[in-house]
PDB file with SEQRES, HELIX, SHEET and CRYST1 records, atoms N, CA, C and O in Angstrom:
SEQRES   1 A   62  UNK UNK UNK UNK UNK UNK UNK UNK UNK UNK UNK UNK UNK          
SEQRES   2 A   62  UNK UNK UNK UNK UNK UNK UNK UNK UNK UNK UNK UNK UNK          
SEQRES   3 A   62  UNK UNK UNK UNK UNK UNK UNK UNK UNK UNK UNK UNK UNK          
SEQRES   4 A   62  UNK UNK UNK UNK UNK UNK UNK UNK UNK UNK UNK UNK UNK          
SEQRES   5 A   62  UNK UNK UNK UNK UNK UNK UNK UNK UNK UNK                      
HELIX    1 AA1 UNK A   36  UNK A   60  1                                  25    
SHEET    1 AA1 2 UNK A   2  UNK A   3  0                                        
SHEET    2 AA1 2 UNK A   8  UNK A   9 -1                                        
CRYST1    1.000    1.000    1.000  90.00  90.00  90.00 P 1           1          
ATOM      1  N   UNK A   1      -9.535  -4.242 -31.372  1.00  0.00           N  
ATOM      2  CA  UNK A   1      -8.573  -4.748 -30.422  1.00  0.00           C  
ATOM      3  C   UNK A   1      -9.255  -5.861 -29.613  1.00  0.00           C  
ATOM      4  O   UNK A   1     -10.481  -5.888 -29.508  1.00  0.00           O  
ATOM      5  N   UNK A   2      -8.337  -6.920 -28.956  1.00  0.00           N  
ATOM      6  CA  UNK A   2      -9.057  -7.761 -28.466  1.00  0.00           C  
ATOM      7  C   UNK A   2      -8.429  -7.991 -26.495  1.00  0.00           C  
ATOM      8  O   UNK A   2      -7.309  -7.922 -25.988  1.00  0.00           O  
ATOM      9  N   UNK A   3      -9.570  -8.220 -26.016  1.00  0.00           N  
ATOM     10  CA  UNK A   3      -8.701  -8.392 -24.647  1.00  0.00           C  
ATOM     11  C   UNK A   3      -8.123  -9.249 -24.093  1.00  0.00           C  
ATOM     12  O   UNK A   3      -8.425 -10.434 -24.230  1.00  0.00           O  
ATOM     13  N   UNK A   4      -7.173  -8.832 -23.354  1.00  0.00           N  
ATOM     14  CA  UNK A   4      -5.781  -9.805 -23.513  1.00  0.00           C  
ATOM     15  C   UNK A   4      -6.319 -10.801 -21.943  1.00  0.00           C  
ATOM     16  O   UNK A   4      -5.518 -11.482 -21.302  1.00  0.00           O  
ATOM     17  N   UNK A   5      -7.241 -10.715 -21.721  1.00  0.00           N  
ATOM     18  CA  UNK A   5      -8.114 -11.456 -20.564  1.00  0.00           C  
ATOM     19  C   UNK A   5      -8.864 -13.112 -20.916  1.00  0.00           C  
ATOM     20  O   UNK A   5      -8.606 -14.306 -20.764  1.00  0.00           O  
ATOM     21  N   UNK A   6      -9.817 -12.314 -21.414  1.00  0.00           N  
ATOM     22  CA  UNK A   6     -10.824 -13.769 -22.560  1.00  0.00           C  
ATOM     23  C   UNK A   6     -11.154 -13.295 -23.547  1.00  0.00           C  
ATOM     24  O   UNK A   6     -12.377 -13.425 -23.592  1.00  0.00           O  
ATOM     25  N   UNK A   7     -10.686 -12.629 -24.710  1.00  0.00           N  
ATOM     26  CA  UNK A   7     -10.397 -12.350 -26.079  1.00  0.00           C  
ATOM     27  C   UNK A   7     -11.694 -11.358 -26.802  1.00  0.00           C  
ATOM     28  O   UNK A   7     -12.134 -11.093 -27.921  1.00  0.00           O  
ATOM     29  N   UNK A   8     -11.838 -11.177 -26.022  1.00  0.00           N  
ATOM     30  CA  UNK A   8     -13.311 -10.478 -26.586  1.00  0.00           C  
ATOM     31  C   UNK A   8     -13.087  -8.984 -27.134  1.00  0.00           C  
ATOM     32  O   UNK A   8     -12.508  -8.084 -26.527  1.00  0.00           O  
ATOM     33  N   UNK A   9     -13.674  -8.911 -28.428  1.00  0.00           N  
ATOM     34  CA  UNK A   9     -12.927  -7.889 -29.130  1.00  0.00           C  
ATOM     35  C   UNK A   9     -13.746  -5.811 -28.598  1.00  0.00           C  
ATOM     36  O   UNK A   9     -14.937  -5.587 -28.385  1.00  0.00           O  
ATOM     37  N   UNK A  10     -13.217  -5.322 -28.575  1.00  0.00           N  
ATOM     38  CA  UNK A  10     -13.153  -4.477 -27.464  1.00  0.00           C  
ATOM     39  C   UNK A  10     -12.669  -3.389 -28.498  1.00  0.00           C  
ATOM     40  O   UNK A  10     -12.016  -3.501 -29.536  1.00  0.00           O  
ATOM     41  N   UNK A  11     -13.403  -1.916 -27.634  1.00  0.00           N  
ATOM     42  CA  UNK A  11     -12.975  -0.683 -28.646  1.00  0.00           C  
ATOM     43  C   UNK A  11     -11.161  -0.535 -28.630  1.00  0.00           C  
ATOM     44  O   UNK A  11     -10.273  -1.171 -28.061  1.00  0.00           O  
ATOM     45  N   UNK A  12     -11.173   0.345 -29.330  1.00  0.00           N  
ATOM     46  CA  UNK A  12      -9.476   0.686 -29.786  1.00  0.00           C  
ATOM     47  C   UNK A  12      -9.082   1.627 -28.619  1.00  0.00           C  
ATOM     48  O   UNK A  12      -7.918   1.633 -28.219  1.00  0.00           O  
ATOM     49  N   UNK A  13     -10.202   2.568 -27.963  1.00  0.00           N  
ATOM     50  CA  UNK A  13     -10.222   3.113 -26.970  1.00  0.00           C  
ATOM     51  C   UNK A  13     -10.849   2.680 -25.667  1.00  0.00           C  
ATOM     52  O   UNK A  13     -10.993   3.417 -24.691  1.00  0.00           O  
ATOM     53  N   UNK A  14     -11.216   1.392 -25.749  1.00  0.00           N  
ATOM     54  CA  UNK A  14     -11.980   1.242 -24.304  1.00  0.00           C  
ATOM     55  C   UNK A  14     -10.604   0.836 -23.370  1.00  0.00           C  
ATOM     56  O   UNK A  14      -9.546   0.331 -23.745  1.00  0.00           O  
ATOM     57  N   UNK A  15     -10.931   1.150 -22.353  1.00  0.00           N  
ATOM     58  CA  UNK A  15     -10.023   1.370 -21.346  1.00  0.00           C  
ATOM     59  C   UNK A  15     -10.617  -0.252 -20.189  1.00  0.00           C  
ATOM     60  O   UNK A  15      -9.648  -0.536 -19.484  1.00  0.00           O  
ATOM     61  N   UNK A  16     -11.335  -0.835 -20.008  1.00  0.00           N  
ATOM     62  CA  UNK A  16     -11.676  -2.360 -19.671  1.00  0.00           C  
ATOM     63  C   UNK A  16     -12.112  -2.904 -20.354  1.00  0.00           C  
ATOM     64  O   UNK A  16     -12.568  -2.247 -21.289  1.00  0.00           O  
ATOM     65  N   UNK A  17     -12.274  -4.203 -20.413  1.00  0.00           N  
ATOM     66  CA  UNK A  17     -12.954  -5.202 -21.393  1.00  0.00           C  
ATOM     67  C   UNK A  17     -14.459  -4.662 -20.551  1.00  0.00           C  
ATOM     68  O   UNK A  17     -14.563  -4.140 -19.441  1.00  0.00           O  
ATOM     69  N   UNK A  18     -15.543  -5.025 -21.573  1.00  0.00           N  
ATOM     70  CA  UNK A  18     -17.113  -4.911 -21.073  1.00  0.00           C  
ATOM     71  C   UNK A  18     -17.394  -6.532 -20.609  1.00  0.00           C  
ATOM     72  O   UNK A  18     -18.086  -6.999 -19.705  1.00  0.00           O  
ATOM     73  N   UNK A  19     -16.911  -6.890 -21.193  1.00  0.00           N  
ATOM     74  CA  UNK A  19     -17.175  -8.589 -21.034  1.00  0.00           C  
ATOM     75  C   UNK A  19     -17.075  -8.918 -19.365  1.00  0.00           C  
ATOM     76  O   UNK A  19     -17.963  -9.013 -18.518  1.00  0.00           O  
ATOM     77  N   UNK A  20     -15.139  -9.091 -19.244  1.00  0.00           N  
ATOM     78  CA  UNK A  20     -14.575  -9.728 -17.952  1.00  0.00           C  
ATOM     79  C   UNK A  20     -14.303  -8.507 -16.909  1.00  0.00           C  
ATOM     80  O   UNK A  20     -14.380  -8.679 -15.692  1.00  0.00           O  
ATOM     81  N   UNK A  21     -13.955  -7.175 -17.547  1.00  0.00           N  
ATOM     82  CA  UNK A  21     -13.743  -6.225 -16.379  1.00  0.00           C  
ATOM     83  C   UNK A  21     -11.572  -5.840 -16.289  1.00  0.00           C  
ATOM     84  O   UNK A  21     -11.009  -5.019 -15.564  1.00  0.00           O  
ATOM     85  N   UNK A  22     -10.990  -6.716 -17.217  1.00  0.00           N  
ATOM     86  CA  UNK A  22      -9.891  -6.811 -17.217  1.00  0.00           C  
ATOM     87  C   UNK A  22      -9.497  -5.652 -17.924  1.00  0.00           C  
ATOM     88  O   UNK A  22     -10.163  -5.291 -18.894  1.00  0.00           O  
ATOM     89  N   UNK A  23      -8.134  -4.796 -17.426  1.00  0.00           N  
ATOM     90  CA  UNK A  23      -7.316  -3.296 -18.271  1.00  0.00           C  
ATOM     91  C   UNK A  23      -6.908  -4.040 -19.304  1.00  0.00           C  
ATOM     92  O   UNK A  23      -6.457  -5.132 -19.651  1.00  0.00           O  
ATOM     93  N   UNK A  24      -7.345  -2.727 -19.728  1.00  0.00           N  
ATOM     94  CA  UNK A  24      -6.721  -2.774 -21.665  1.00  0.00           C  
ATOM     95  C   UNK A  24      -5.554  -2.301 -21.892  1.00  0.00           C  
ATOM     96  O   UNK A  24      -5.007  -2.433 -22.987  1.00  0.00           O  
ATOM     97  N   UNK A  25      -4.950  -1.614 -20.769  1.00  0.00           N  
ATOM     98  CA  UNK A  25      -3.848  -1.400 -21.042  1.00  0.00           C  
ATOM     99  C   UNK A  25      -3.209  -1.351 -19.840  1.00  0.00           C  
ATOM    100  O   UNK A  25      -3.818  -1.319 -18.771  1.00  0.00           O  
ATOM    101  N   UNK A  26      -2.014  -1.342 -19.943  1.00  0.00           N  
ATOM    102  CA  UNK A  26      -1.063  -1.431 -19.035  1.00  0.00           C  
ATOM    103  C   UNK A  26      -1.304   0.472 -18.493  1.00  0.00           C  
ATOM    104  O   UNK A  26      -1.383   1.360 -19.343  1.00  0.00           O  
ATOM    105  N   UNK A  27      -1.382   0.747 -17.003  1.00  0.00           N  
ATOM    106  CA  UNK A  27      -1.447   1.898 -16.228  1.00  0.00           C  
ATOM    107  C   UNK A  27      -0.468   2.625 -16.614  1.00  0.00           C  
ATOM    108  O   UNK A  27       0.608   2.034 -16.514  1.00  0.00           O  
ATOM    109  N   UNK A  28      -0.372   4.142 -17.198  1.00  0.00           N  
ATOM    110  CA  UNK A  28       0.404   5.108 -17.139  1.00  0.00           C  
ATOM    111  C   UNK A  28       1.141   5.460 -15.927  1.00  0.00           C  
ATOM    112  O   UNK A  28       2.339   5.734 -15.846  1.00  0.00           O  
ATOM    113  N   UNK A  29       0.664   5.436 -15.418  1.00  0.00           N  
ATOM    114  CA  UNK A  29       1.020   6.371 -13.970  1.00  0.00           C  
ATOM    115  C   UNK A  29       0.837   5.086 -12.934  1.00  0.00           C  
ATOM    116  O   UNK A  29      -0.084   4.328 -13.239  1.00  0.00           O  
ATOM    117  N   UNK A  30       1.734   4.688 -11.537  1.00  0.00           N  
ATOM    118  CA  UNK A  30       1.338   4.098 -10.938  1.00  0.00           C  
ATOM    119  C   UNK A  30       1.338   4.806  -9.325  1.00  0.00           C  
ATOM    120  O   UNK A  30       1.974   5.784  -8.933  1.00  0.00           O  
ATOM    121  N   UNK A  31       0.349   3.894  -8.548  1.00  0.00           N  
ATOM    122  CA  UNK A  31       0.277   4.529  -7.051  1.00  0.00           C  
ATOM    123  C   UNK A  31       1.347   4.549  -6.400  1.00  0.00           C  
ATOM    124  O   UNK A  31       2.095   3.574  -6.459  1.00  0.00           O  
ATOM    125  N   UNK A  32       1.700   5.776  -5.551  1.00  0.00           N  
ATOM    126  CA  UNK A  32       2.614   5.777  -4.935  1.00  0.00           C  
ATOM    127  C   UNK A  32       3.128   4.749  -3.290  1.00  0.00           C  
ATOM    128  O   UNK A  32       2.141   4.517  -2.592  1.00  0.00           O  
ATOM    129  N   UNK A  33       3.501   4.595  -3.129  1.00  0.00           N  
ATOM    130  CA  UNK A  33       3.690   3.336  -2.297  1.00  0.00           C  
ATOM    131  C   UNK A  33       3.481   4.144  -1.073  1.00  0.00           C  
ATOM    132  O   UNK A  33       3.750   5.316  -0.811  1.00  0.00           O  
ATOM    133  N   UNK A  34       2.820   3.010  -0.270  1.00  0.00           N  
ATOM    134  CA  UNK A  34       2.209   3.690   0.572  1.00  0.00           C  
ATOM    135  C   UNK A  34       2.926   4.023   2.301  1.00  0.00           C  
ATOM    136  O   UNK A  34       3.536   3.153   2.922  1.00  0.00           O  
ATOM    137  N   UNK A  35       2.766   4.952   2.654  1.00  0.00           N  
ATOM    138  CA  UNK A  35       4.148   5.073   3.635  1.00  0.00           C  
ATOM    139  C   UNK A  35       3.208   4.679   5.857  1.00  0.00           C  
ATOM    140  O   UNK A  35       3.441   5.291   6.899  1.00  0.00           O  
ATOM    141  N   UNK A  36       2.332   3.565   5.618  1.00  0.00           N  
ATOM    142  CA  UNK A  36       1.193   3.440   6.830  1.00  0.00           C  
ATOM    143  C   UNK A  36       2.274   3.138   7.349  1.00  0.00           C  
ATOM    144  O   UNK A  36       2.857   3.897   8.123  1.00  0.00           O  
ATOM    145  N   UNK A  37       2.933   1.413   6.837  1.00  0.00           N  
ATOM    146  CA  UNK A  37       3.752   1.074   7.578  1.00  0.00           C  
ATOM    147  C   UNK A  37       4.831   1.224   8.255  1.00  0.00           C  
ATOM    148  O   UNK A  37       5.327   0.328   8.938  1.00  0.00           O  
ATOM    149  N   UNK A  38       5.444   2.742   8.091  1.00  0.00           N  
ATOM    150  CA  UNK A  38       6.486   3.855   8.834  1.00  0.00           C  
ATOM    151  C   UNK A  38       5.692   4.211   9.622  1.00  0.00           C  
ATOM    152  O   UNK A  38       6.099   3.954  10.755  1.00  0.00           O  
ATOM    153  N   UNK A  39       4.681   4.712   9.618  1.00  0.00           N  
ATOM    154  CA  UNK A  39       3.970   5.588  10.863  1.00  0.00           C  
ATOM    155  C   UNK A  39       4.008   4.562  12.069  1.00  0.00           C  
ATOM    156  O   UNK A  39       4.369   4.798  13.222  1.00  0.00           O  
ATOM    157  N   UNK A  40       3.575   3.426  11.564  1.00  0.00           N  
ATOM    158  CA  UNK A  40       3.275   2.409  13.019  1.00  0.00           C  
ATOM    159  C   UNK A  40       4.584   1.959  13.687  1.00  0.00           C  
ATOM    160  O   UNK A  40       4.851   1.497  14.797  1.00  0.00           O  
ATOM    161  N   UNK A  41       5.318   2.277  12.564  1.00  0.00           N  
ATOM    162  CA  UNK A  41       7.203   1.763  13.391  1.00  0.00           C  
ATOM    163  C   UNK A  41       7.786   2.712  14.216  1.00  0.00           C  
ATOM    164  O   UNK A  41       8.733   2.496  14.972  1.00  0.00           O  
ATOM    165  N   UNK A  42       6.955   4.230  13.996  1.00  0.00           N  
ATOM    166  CA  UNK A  42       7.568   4.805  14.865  1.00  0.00           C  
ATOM    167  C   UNK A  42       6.419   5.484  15.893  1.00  0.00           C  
ATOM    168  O   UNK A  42       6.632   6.364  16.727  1.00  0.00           O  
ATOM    169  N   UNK A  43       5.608   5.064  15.704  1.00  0.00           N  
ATOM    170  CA  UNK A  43       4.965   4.864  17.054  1.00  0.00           C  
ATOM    171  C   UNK A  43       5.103   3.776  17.579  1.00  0.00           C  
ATOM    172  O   UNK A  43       4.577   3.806  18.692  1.00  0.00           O  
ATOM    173  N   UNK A  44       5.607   2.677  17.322  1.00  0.00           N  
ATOM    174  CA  UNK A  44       6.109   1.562  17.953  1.00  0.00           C  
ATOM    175  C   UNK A  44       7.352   1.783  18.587  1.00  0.00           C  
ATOM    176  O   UNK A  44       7.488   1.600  19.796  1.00  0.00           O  
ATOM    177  N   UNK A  45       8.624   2.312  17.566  1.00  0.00           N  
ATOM    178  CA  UNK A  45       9.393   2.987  18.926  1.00  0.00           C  
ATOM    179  C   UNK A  45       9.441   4.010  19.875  1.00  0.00           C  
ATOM    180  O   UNK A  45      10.152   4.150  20.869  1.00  0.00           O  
ATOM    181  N   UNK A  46       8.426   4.801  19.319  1.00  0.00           N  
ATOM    182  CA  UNK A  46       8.340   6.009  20.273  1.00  0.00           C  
ATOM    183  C   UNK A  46       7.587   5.063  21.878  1.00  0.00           C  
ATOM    184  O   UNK A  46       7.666   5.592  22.987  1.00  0.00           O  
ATOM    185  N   UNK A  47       7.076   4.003  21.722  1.00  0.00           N  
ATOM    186  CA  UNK A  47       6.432   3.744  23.266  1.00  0.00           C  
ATOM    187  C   UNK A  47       7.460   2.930  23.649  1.00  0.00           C  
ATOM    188  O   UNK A  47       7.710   2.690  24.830  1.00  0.00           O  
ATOM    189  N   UNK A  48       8.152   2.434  22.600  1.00  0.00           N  
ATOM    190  CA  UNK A  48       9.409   1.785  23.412  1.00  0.00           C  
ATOM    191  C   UNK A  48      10.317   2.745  24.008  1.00  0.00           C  
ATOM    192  O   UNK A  48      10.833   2.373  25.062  1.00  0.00           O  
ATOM    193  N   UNK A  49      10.639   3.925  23.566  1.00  0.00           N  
ATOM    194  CA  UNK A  49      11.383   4.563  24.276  1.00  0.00           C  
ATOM    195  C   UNK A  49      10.861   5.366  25.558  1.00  0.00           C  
ATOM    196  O   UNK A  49      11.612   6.060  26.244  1.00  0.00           O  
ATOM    197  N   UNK A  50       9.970   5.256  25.722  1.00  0.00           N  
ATOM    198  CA  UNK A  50       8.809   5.830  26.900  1.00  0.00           C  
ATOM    199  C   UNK A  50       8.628   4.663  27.825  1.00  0.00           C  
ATOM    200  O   UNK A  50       8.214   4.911  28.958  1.00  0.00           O  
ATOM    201  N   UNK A  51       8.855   3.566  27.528  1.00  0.00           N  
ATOM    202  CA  UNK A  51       8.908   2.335  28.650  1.00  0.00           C  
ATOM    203  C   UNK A  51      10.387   2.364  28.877  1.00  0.00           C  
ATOM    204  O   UNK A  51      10.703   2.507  30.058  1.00  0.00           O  
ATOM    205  N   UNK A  52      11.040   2.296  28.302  1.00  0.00           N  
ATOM    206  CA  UNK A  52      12.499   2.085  28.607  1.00  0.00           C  
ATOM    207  C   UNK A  52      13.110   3.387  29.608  1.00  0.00           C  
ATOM    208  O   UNK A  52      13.714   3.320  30.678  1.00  0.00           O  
ATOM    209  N   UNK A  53      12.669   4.634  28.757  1.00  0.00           N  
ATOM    210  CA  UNK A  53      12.858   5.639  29.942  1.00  0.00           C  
ATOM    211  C   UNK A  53      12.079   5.749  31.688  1.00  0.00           C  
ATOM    212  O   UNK A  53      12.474   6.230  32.750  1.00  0.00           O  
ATOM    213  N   UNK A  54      10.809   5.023  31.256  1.00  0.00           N  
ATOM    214  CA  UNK A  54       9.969   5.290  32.590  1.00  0.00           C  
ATOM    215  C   UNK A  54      10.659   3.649  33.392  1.00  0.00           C  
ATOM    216  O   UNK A  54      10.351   3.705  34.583  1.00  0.00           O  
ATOM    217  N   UNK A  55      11.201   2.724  33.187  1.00  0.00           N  
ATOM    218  CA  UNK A  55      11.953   1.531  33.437  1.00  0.00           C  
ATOM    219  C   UNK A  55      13.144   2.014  34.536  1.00  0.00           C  
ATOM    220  O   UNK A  55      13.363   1.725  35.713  1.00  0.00           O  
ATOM    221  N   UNK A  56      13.857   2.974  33.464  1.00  0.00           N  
ATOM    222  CA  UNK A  56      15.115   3.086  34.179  1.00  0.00           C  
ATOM    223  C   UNK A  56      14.775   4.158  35.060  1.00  0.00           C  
ATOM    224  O   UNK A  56      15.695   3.999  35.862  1.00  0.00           O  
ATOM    225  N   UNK A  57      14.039   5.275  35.567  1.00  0.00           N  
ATOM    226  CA  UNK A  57      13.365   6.129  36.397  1.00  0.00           C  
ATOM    227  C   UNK A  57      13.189   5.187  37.524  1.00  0.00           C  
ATOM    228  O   UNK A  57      13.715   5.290  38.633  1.00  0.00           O  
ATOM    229  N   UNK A  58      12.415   4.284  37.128  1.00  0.00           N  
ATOM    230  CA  UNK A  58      12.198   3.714  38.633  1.00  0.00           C  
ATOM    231  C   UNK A  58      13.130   2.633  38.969  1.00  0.00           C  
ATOM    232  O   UNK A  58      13.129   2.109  40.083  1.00  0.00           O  
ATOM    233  N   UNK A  59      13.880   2.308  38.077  1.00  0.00           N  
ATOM    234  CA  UNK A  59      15.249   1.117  38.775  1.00  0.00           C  
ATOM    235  C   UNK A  59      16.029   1.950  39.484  1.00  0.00           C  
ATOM    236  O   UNK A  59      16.451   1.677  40.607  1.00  0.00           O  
ATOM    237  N   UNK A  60      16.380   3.540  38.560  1.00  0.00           N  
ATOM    238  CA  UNK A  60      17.308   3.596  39.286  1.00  0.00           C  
ATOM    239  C   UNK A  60      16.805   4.734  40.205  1.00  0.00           C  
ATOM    240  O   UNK A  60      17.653   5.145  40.998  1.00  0.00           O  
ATOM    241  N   UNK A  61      15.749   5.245  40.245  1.00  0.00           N  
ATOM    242  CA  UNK A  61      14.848   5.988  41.433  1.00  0.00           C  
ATOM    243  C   UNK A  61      15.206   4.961  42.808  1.00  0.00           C  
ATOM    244  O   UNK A  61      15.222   5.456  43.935  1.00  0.00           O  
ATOM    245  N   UNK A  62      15.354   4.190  42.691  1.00  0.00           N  
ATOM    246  CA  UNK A  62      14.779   3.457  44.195  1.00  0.00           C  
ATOM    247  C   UNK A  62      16.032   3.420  44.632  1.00  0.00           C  
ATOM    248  O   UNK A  62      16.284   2.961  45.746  1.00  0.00           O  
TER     249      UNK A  62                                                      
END                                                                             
């Protein structure tokens, strides 16, 4: 088999080229997407709703 990178002929089972470092095959299984960027949105609204509540406490406290 040859790699579909810079052509260099490569086992029937090798799983990277030895040469460039490029997959020999397309991934079975892929990573699951990653869920960071929810966590920070809702700790981003959770302090918005903690300013907005401590806001109106003292507007309408006074």
């Amino acid at each position: 088999m040859r790699c579909r990178n810079c052509g260099t002929e490569i086992a029937d089972k090798a799983l990277i080229c030895y040469r460039c470092g490029a997959p020999a095959a397309e991934a079975k299984y892929k990573p699951a997407p990653s869920r960071r960027g929810r966590r920070w949105l809702r700790l981003l609204l959770l302090i918005l709703l903690v300013l907005a509540v401590l806001v109106g406490y003292f507007v309408l406290g006074q």
